[in-house]
MARKEVEX-137198 format. One record per residue: residue in three letters; x negated, y, z of N, C-alpha, C, CB in turn. Coordinates in pm, whole numbers, padded with zeros to 5 digits, always signed. Glycine has a CB too. Example, Ala and Ser with C-alpha at 12.3 -4.5 7.8 and 13.67 -1.06 7.14 Angstrom:
2
+--------+--------+--------+--------+--------+--------+--------+--------+--------+--------+--------+--------+--------+
: zadren :    npx :    npy :    npz :   capx :   capy :   capz :    cpx :    cpy :    cpz :   cbpx :   cbpy :   cbpz :
+--------+--------+--------+--------+--------+--------+--------+--------+--------+--------+--------+--------+--------+
:    ala : -01319 : -00569 : +00780 : -01230 : -00450 : +00780 : -01320 : -00330 : +00780 : -01131 : -00447 : +00905 :
:    ser : -01285 : -00225 : +00708 : -01367 : -00106 : +00714 : -01290 : +00003 : +00787 : -01408 : -00060 : +00572 :
+--------+--------+--------+--------+--------+--------+--------+--------+--------+--------+--------+--------+--------+
! end
This chain:
103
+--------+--------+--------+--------+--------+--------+--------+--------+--------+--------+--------+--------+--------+
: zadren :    npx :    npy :    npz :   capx :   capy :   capz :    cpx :    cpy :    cpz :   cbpx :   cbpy :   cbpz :
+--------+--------+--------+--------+--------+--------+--------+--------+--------+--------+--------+--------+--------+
:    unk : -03382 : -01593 : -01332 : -03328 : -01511 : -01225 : -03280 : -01603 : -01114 : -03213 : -01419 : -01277 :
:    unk : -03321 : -01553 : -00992 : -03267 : -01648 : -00895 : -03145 : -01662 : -00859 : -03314 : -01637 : -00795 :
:    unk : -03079 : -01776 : -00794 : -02928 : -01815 : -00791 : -02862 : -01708 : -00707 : -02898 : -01967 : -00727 :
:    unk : -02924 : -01634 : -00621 : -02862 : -01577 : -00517 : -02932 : -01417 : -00554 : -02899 : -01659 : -00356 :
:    unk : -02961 : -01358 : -00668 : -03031 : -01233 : -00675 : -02881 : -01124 : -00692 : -03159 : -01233 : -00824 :
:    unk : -02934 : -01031 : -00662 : -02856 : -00957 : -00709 : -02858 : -00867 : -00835 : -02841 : -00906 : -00626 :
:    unk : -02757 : -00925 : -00901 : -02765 : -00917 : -01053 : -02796 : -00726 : -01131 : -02587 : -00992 : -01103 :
:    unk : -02731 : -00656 : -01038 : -02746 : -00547 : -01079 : -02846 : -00485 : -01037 : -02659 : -00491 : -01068 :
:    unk : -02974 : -00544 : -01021 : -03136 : -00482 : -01034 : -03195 : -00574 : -01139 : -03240 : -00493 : -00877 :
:    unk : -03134 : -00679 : -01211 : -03185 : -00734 : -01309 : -03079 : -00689 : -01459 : -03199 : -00896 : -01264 :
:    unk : -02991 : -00654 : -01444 : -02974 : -00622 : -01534 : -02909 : -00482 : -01605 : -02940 : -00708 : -01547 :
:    unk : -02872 : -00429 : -01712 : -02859 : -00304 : -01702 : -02663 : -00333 : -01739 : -02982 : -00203 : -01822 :
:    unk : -02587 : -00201 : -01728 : -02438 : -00213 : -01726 : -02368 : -00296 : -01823 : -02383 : -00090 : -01741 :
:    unk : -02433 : -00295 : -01995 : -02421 : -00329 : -02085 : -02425 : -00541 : -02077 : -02523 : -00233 : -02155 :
:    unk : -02585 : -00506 : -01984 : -02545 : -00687 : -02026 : -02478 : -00742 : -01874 : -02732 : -00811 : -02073 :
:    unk : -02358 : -00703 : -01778 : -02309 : -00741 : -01656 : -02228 : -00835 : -01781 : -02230 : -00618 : -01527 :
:    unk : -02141 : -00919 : -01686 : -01997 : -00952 : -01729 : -01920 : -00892 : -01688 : -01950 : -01058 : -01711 :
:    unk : -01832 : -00931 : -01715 : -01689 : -00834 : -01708 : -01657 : -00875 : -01548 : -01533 : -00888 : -01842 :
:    unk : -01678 : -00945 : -01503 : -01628 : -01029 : -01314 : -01744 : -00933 : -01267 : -01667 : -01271 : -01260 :
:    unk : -01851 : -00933 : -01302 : -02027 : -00868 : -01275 : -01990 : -00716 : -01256 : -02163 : -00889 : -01439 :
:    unk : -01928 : -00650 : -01393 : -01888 : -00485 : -01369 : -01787 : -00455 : -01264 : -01822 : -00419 : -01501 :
:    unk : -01664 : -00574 : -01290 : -01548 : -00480 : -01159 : -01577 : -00540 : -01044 : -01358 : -00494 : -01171 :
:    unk : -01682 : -00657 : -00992 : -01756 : -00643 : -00830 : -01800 : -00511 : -00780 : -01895 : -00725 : -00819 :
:    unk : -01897 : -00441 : -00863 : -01966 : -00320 : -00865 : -01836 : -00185 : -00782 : -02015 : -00292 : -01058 :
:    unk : -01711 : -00240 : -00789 : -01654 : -00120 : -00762 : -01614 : -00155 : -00584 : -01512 : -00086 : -00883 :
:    unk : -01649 : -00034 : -00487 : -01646 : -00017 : -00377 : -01501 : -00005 : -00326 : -01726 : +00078 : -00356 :
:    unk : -01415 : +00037 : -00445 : -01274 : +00065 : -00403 : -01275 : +00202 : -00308 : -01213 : -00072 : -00317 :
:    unk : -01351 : +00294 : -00347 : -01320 : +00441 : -00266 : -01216 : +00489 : -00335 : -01439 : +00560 : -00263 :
:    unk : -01124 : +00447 : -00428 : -01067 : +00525 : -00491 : -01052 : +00713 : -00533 : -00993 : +00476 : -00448 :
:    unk : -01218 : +00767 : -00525 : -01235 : +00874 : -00555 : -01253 : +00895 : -00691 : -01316 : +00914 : -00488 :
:    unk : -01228 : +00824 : -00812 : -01224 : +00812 : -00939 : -01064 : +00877 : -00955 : -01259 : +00652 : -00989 :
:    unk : -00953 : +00821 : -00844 : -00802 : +00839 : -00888 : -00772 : +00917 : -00850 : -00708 : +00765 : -00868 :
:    unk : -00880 : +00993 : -00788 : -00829 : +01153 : -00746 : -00820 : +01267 : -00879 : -00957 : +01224 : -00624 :
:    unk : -00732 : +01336 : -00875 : -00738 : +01431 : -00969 : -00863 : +01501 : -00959 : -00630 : +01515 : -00962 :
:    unk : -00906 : +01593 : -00997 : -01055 : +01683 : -00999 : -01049 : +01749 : -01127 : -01208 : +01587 : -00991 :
:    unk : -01159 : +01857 : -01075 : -01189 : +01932 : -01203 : -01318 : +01984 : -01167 : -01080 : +02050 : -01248 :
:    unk : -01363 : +02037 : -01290 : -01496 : +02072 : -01274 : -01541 : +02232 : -01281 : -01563 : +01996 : -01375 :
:    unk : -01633 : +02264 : -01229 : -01658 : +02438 : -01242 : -01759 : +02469 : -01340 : -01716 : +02513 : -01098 :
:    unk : -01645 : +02570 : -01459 : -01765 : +02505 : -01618 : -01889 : +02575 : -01606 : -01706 : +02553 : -01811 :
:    unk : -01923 : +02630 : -01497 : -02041 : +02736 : -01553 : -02139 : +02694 : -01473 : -02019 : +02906 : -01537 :
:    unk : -02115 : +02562 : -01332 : -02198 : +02506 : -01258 : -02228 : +02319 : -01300 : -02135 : +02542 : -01112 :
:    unk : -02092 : +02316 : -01357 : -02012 : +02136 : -01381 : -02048 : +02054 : -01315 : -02027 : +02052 : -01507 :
:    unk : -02059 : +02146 : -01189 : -02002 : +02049 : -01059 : -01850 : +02005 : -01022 : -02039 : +02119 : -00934 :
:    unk : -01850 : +01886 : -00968 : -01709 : +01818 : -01013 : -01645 : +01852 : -00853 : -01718 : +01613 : -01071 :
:    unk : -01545 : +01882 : -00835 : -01449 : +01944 : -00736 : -01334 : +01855 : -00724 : -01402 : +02088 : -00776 :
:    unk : -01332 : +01722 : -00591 : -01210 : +01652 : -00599 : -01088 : +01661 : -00533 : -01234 : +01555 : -00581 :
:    unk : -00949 : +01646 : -00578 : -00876 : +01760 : -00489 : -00784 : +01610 : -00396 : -00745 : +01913 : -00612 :
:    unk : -00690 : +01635 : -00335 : -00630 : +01543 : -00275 : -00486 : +01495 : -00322 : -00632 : +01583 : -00155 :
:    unk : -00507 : +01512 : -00460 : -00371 : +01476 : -00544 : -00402 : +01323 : -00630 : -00333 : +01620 : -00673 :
:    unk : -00395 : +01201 : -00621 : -00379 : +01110 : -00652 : -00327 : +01049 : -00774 : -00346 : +01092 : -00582 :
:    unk : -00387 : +00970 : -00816 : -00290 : +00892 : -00926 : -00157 : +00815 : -00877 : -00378 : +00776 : -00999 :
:    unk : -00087 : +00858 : -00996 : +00061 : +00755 : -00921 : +00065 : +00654 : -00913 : +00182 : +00747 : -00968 :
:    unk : -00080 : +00574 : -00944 : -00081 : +00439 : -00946 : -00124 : +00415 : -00830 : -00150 : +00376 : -01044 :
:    unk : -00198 : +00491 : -00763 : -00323 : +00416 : -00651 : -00222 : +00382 : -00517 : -00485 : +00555 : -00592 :
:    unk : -00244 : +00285 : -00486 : -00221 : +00214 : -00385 : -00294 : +00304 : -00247 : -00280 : +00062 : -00420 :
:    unk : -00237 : +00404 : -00155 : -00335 : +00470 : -00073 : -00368 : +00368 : +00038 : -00281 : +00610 : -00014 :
:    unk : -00274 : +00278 : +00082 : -00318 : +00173 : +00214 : -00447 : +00086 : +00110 : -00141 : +00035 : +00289 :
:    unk : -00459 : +00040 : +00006 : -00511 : -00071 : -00037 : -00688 : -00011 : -00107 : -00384 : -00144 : -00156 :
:    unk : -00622 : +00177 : -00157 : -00731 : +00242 : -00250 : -00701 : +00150 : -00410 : -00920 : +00209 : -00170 :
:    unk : -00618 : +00072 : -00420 : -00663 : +00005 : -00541 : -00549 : +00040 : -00660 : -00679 : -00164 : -00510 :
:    unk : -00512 : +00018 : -00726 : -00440 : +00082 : -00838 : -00305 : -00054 : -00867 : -00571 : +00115 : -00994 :
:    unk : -00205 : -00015 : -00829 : -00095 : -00069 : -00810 : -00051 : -00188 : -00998 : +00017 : +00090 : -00759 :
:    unk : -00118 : -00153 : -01072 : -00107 : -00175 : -01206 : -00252 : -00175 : -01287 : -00012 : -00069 : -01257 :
:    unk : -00330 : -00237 : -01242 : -00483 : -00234 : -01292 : -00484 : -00250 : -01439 : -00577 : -00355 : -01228 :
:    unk : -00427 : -00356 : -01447 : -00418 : -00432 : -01623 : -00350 : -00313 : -01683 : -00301 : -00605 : -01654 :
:    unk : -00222 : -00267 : -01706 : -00181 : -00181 : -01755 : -00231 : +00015 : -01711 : -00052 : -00235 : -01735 :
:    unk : -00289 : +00037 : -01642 : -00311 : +00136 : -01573 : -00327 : +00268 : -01750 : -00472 : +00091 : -01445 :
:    unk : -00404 : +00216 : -01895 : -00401 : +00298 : -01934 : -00307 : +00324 : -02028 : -00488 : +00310 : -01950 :
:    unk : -00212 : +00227 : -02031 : -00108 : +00254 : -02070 : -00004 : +00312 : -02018 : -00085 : +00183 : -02103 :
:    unk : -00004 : +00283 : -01888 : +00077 : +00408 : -01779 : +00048 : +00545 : -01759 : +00067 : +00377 : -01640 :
:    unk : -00074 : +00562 : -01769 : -00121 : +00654 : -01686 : -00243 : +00703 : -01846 : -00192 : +00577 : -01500 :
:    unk : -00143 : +00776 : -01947 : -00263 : +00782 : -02048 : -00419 : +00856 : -02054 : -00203 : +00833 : -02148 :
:    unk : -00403 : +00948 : -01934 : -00504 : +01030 : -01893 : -00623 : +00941 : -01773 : -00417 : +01167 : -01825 :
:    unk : -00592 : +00802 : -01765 : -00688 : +00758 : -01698 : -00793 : +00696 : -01736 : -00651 : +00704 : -01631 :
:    unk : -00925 : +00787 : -01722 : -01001 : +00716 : -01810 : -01107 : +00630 : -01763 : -01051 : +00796 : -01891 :
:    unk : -01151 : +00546 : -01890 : -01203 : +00395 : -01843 : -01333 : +00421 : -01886 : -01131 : +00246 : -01915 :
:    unk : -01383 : +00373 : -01781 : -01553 : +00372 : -01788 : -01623 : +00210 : -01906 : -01618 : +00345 : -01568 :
:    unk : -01711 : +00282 : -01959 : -01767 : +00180 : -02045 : -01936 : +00214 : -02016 : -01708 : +00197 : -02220 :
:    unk : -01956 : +00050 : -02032 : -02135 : +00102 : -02018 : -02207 : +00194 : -02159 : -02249 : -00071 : -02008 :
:    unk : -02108 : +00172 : -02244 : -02172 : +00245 : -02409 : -02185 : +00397 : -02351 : -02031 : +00238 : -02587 :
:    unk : -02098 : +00429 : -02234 : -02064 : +00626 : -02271 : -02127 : +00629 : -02099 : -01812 : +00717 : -02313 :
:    unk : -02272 : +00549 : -02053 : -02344 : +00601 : -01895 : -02364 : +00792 : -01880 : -02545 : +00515 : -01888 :
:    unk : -02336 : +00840 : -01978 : -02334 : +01011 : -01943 : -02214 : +01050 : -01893 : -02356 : +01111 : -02070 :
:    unk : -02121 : +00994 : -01911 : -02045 : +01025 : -01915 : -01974 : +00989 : -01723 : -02007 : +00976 : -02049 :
:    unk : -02055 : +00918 : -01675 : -02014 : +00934 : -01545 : -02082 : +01002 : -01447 : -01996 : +00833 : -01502 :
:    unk : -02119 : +01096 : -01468 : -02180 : +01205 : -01404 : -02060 : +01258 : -01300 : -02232 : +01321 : -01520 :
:    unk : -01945 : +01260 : -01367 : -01793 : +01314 : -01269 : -01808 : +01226 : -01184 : -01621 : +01307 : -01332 :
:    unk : -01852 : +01101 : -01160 : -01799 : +00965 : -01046 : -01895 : +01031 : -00916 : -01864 : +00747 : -01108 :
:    unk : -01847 : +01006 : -00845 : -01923 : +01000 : -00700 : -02072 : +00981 : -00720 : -01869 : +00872 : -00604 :
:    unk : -02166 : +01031 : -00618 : -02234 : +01010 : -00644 : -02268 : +00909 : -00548 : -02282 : +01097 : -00675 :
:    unk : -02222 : +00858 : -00484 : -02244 : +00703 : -00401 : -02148 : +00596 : -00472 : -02192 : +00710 : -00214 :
:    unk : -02155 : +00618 : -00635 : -02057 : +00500 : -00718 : -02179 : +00414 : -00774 : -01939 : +00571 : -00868 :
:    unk : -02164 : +00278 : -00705 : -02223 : +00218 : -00854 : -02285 : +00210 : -00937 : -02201 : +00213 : -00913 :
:    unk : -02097 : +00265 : -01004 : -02190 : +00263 : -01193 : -02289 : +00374 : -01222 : -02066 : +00294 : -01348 :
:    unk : -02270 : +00494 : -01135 : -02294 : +00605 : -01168 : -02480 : +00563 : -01120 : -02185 : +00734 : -01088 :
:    unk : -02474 : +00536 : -00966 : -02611 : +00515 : -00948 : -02694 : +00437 : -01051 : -02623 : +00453 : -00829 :
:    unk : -02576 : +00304 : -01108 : -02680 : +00193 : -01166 : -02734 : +00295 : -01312 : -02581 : +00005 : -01217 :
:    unk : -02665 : +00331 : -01338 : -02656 : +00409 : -01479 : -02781 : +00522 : -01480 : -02490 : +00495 : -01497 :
:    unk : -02790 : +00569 : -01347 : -02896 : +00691 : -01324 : -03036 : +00613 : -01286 : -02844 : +00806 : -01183 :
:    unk : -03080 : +00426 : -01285 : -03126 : +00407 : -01220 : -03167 : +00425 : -01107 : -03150 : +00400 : -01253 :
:    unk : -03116 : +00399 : -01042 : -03138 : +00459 : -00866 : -03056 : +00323 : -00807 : -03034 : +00657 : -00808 :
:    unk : -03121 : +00302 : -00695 : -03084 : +00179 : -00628 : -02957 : +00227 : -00567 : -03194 : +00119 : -00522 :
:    unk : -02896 : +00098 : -00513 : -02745 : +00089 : -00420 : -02783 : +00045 : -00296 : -02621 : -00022 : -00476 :
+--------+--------+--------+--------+--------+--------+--------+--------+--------+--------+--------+--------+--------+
! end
């Protein structure tokens, strides 16, 4: 692989590193928005109520390292559970890399 490629068309979520996965994040902080979904369409609906962590000047989460121990309802994306981000934006990332579809 070349020195300067960009790693996430060569490889899939599972084999990034850990520096490799949290580059991937844009910092929209539309993950720390509360939301819910409409069960009979499960389309995801994001509202403008925030985590108490997120930093709104920065978008970034005031307590990253600890965030799921603060905040027990915040949940953490893993490449094992890619269905499972179907809720993320659909201009996220993981969500695109996961759906194969370019960034």
């Amino acid at each position: 692989m070349p020195k300067n490629s960009n790693f996430w068309e060569h490889k899939t979520l599972g084999e990034m590193s850990h520096a490799e996965w949290e580059s991937l994040c844009d910092n929209c902080a539309r993950c720390c928005l509360h939301k819910f979904a409409d069960e009979e369409t499960g389309q995801v609906h994001y509202t403008d109520v925030a985590c108490v962590l997120l930093n709104r000047d920065s978008c970034r989460c005031t307590d990253y390292s600890r965030r799921h121990e603060r905040v027990p309802a915040c949940l953490k994306l893993s490449a094992d559970t890619p269905d499972s981000f179907r809720w993320l934006p659909d201009t996220c990332a993981y969500r695109l890399i996961a759906e194969d579809k370019p960034l």
